[in-house]
KEDRENSE-301652 format. One line per 3 residues: number of its first residue (from 1); their letters; for each residue y, x, z of C-alpha. Coordinates in Angstrom, 2 decimals. Example, Ala and Ser with C-alpha at 12.3 -4.5 7.8 and 13.67 -1.06 7.14 Angstrom:
<recs>
1 = as = -4.50 12.30 7.80 ~ -1.06 13.67 7.14;
</recs>
This chain:
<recs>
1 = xxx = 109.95 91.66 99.86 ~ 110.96 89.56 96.81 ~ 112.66 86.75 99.55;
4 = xxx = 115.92 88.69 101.26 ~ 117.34 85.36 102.59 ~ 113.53 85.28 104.80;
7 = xxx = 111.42 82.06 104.70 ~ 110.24 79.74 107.47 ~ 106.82 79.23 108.62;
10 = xxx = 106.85 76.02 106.24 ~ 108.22 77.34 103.02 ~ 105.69 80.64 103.33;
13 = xxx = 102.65 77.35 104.01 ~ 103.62 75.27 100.73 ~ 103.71 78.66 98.83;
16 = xxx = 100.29 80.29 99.95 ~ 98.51 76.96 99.88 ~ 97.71 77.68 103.38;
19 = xxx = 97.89 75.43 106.49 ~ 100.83 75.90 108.84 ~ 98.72 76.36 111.67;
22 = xxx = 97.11 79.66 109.54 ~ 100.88 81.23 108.43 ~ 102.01 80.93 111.74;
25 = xxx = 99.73 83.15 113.59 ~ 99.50 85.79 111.21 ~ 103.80 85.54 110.64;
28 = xxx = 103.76 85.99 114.81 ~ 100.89 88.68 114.53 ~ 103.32 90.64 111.98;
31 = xxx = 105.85 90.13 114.25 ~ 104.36 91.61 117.49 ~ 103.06 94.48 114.95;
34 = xxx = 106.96 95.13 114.36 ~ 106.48 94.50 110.78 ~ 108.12 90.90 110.63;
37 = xxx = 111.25 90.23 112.40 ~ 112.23 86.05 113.02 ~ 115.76 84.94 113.25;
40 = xxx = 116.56 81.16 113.17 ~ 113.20 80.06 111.88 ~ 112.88 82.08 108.83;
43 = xxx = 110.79 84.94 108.64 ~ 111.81 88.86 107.60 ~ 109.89 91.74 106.59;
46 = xxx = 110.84 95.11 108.30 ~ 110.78 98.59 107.38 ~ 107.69 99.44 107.92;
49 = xxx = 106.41 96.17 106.50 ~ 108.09 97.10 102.96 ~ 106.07 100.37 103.37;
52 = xxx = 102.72 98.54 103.97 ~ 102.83 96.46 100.98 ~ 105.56 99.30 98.13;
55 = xxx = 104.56 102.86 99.38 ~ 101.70 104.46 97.85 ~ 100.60 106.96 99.86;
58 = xxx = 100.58 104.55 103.20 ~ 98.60 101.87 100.64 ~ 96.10 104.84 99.76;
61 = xxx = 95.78 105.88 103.55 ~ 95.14 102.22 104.74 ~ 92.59 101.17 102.58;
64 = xxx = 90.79 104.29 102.79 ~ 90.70 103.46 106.55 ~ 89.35 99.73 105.77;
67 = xxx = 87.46 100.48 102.99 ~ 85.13 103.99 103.51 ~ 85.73 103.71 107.34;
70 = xxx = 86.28 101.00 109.01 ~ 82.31 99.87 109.73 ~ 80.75 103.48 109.79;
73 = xxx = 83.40 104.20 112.75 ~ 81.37 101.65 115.27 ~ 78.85 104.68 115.16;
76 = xxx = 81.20 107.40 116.14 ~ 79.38 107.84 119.70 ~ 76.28 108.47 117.56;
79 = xxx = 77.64 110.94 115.09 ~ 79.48 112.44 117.95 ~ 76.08 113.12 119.93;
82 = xxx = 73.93 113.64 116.86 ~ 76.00 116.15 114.74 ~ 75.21 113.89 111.96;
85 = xxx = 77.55 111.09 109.74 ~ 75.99 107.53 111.44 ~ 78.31 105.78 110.23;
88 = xxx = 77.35 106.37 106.71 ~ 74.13 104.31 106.82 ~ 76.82 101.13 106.72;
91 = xxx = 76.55 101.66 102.50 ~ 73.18 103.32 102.32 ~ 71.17 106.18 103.47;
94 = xxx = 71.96 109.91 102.73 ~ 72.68 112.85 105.01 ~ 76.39 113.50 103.30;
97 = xxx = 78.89 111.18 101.73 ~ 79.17 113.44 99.06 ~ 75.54 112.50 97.87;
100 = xxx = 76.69 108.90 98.00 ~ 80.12 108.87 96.15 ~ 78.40 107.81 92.62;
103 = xxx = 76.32 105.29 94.61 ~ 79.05 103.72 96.34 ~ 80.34 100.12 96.37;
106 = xxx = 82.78 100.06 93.51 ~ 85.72 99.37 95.72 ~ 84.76 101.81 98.23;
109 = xxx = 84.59 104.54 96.02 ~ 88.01 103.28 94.62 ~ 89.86 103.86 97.84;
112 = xxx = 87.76 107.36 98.50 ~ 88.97 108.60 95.12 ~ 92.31 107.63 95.54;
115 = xxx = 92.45 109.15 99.21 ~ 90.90 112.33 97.72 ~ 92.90 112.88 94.67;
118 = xxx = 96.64 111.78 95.85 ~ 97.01 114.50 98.14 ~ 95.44 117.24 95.97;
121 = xxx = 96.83 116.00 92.88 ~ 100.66 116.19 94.77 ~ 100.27 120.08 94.91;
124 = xxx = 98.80 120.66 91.52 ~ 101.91 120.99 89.84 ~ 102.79 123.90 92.25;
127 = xxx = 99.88 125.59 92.21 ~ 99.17 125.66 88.36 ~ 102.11 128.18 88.57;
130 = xxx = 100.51 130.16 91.19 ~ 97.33 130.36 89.26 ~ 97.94 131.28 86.45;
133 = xxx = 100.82 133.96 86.60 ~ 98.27 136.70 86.11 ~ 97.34 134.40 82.73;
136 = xxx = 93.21 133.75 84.33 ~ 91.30 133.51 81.18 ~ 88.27 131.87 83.11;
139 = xxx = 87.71 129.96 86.32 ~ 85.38 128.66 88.62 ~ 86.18 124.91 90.34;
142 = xxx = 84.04 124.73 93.34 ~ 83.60 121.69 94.63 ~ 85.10 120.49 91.18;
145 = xxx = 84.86 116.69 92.17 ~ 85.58 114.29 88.91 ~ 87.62 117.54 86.96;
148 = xxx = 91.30 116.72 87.80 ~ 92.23 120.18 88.27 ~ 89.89 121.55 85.42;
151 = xxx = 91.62 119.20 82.79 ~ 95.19 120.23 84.50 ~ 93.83 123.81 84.05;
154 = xxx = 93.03 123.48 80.26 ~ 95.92 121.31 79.45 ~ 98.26 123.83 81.53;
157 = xxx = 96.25 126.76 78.85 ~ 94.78 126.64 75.80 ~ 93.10 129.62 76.71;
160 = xxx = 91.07 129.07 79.59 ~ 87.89 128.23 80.21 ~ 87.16 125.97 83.40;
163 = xxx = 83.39 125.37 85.06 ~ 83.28 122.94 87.53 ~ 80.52 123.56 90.08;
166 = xxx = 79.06 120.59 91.71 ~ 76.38 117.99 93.02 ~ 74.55 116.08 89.86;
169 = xxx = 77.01 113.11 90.41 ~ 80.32 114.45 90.96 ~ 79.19 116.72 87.43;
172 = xxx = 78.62 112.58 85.70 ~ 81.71 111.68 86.53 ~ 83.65 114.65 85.94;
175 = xxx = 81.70 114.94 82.13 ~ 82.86 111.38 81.27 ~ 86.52 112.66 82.18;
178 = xxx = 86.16 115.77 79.92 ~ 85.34 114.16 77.10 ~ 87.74 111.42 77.12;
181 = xxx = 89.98 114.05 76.85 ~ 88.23 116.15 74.23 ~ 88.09 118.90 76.26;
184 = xxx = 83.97 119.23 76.18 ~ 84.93 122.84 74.07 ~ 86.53 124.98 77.14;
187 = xxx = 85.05 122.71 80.36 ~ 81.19 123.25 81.34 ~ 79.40 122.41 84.78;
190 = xxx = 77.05 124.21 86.30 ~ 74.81 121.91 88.63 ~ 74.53 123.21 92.54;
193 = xxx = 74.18 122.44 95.66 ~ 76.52 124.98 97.54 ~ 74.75 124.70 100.84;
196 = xxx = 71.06 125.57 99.83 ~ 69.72 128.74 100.01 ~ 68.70 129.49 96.70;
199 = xxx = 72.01 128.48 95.13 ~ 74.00 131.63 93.67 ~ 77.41 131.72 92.36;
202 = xxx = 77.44 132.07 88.86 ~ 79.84 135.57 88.34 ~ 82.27 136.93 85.66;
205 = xxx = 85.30 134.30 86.13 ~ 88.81 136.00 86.94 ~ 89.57 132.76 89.39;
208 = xxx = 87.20 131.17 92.25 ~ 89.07 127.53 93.08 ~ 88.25 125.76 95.71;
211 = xxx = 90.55 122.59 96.64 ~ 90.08 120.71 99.89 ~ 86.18 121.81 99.29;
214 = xxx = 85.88 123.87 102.71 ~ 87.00 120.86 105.03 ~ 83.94 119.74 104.06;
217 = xxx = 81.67 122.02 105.77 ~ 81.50 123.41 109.39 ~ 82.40 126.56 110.05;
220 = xxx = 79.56 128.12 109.92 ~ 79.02 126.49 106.61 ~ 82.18 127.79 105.40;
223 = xxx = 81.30 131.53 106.00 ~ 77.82 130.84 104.67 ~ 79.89 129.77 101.44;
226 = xxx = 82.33 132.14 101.37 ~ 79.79 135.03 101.48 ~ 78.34 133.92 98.66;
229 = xxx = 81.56 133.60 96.69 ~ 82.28 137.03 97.65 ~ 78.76 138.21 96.27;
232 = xxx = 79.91 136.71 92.76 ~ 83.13 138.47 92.69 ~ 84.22 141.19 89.81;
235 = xxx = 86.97 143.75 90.16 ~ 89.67 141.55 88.75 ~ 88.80 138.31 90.65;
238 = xxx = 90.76 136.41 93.03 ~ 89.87 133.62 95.51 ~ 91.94 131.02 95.70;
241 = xxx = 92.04 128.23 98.72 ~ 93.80 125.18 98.70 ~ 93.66 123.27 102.06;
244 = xxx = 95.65 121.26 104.25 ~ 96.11 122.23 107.81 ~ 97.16 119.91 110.93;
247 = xxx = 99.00 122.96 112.40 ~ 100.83 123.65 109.15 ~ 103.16 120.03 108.80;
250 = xxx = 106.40 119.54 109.36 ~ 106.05 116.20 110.94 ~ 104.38 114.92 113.90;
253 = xxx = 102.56 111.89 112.59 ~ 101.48 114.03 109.78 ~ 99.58 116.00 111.85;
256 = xxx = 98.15 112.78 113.41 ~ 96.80 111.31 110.25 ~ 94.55 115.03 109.53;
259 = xxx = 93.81 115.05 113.08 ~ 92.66 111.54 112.77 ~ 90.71 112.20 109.35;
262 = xxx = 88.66 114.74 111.39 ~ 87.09 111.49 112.67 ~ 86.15 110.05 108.93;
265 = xxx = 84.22 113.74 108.51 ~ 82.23 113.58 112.02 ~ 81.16 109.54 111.86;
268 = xxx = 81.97 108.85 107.45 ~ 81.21 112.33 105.52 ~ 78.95 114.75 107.19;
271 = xxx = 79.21 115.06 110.96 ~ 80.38 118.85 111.26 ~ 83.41 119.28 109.55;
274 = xxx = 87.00 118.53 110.09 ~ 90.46 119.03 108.98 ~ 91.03 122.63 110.56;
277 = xxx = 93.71 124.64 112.09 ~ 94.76 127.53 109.65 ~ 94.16 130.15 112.17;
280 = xxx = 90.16 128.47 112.27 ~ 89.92 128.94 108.08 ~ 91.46 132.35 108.55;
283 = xxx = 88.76 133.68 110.87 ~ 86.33 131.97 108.46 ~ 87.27 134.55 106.08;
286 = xxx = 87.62 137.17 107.85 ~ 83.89 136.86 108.79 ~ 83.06 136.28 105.56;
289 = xxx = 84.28 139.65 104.69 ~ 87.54 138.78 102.77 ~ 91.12 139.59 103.33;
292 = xxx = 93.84 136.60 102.68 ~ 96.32 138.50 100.66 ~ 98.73 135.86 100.12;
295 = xxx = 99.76 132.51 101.88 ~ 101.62 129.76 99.80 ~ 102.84 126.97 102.07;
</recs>
């Protein structure tokens, strides 16, 4: 991107320290990719080459592909027939991803974190207003993760209270986090396993949060949850789900990147869950005994 008059096969060699034989193929492998043009010998980066190497979000996307699931996916037939994540057992073994994130190869859990947080973290800004229009004065973070939204929470108001609950090593991670930012005071966890039977939702908080937590379960799972949420709930709470939905985008190859992370959650993260249509969540909660009251797109 730095070279606008293009470089030739030789000048791209002496730079990279690489033999000609080496820069060739790869320059005529970007080229047949459509992400290299060649005109009179020299060498010129396209479009969608620029993007590859200066966007963020399609340098998040791609090495969450390479890095989380790239090996796992040679077990997709397995996961596929065995309802379970196969692919997983490429970094170690554990029935969910989410028991493995604090485990994880440093540069693994690099790209998962930055997958996970860059879309959630693009809609925070929105949905702080949302939130906290009826001025919460305590909230639950299901599925709380490392405590983004918790420490955008008590930042936003310095008079809520935020718990974050989650597995024992999302809770580490989120508690170094919290007090970096001296925040120890108004952010708690409360240590859980959503999924197990004896787990109960801790009541008395005016918010329940839950942000790209119930694309993590099946949907069976997600009524299971839901139930219990509804259990915890006071007169004055209010459930709040943030989620992104294939049939909700307003471009096509939008909807084919969540389509295509429905693959990550059947061979990478758990085996059952997916990214789902909105009408699939909606009947979730229906079940569950819940009314949606409000839709923010």
């Amino acid at each position: 991107k730095n070279h606008k008059s293009g470089l030739s096969p030789q000048e791209i060699s002496q730079q990279l320290n690489l033999t000609l034989y080496s820069v060739k193929v790869l320059l005529e492998a970007g080229m047949a990719m459509g992400i290299l043009t060649l005109e009179a010998d020299k060498y010129f980066i396209t479009k969608t080459g620029f993007f590859l190497i200066a966007d963020e979000m399609t340098m998040i996307n791609m090495d969450f592909v390479n890095d989380v699931c790239y090996q796992g996916m040679f077990h997709l037939e397995e996961a596929i027939n065995n309802g379970k994540p196969e692919g997983l057992k490429v970094f170690g073994q554990w029935d969910t991803i989410y028991q493995a994130l604090a485990s994880l190869p440093p540069k693994v859990q690099k790209s998962w974190f930055d997958f996970d947080h860059y879309y959630s973290d693009g809609a925070f800004a929105d949905a702080l207003k949302i939130i906290f229009k009826d001025n919460p004065r305590k909230i639950l973070d299901i599925g709380g993760n490392t405590g983004k939204w918790a420490l955008k929470c008590a930042r936003y108001s310095e008079e809520v209270t935020v718990t974050i609950l989650d597995l024992p090593g999302q809770l580490e991670m989120a508690y170094q986090n919290i007090e970096k930012e001296n925040l120890t005071a108004r952010i708690n966890g409360y240590e859980a396993d959503i999924l197990a039977s004896s787990t109960m939702i801790p009541s008395g908080y005016d918010v329940i949060w839950m942000s790209q937590f119930l694309d993590c379960f099946s949907e069976t799972q997600i009524v299971a949850i839901l139930k219990k949420v509804r259990e915890s709930l006071n007169e004055q709470s209010t459930i709040y789900i943030m989620e992104t939905f294939w049939d909700r985008q307003d471009y096509e190859a939008a909807c084919f990147c969540l389509i295509g992370t429905s693959l990550y959650f059947t061979a990478m993260a758990n085996g059952c869950s997916k990214m789902y249509h909105s009408q699939e969540l909606i009947d979730c909660i229906n079940e569950a005994g819940l009314v949606v009251t409000a839709e923010h797109n």
